[in-house]
C-alpha positions in Angstrom: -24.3 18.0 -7.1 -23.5 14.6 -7.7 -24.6 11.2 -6.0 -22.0 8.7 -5.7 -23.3 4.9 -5.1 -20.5 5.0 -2.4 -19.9 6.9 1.1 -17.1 8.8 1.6 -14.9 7.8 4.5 -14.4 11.6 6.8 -11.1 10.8 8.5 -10.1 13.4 11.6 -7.1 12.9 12.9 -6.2 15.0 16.2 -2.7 14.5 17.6 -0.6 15.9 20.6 2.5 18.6 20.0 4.4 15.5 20.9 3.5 14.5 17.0 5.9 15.3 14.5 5.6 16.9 11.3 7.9 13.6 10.0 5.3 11.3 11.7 2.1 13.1 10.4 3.9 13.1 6.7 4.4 8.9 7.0 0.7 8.2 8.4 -0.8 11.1 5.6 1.0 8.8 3.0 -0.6 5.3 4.5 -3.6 6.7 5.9 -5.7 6.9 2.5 -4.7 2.8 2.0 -5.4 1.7 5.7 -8.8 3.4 5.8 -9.9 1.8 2.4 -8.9 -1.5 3.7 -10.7 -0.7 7.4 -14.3 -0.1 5.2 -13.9 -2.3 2.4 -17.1 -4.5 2.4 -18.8 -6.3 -0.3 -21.4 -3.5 -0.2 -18.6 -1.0 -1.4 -15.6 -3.0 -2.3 -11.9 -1.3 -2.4 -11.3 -1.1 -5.7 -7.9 0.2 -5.6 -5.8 3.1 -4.4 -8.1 6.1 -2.8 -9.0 8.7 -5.9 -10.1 12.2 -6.1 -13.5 12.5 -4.3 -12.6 8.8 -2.3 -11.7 9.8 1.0 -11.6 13.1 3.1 -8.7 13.4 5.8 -8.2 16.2 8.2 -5.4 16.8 10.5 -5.8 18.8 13.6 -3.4 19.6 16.8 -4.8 19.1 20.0 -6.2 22.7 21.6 -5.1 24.0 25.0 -8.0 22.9 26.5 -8.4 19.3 24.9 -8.8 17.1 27.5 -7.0 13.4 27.3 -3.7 11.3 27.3 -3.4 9.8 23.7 -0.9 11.4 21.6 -3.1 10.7 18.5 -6.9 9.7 17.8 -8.7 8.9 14.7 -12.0 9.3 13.6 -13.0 7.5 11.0 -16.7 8.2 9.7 -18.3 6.1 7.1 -22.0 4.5 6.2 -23.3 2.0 8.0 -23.5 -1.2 6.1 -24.2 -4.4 7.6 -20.7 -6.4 6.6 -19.5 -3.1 8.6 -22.1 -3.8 11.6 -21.1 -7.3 12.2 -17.5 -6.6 12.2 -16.8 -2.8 13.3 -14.4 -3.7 16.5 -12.3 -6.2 14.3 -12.0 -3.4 11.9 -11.3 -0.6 14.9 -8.6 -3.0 16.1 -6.8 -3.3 12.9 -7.2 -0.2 11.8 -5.1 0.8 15.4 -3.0 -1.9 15.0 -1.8 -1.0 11.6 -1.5 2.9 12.6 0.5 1.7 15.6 3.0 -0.5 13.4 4.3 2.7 11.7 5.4 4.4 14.7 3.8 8.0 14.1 2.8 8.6 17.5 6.0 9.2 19.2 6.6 7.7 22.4 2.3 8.2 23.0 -1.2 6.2 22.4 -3.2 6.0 19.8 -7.1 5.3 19.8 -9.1 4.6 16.6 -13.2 5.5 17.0 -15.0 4.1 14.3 -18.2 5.4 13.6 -20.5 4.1 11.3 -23.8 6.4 10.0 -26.9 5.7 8.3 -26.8 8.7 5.7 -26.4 10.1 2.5 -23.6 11.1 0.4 -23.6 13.9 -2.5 -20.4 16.3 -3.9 -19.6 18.9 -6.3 
């Protein structure tokens, strides 16, 4: 294993059937961008465009027994750094607001939970 000085953003995206394959292409191709710019802090400055190892994104549909009205909801998990602290709605709120802007959600909502850890990061 190897220790990075940086976390890894884990990204979870979980949209309705309403979603289409066209819209989840367009936000997979802005996604990696948007969250660097959502955690970028002077702790762990963006440094340019998301490399191997930088960022982990996961689509899922919603399940038959999901219970909710948004058409799409991200998860974005990262360290907890305190530029991040002092600022994590603001960053929640553009995060959505820039998601929004690209019309991937079809005719539904989108929410945007950010979650910020104190933890450790290590990969192979």
């Amino acid at each position: 294993p190897s220790s990075e000085n940086h976390s890894m953003p884990l990204v979870d995206v979980t949209y309705a059937s309403s979603v289409t394959a066209d819209h989840l292409r367009r936000l997979a191709s802005h996604l990696p961008d948007l969250v660097a710019a959502a955690v970028d802090c002077p702790e762990e400055p963006w440094t340019g465009p998301a490399g191997v190892g930088d960022i982990e994104i996961r689509f899922r549909p919603k399940g038959e027994f999901d219970i909710g009205t948004l058409a799409m909801v991200i998860e974005l998990r990262t360290k907890s750094l305190p530029s991040r602290r002092n600022d994590s709605q603001r960053r929640a709120d553009a995060l959505c607001a820039k998601v929004t802007a690209l019309d991937v959600a079809g005719a539904g909502d989108i929410g945007v939970w950010l979650i910020l850890h104190d933890g450790a990061w290590s990969q192979t």
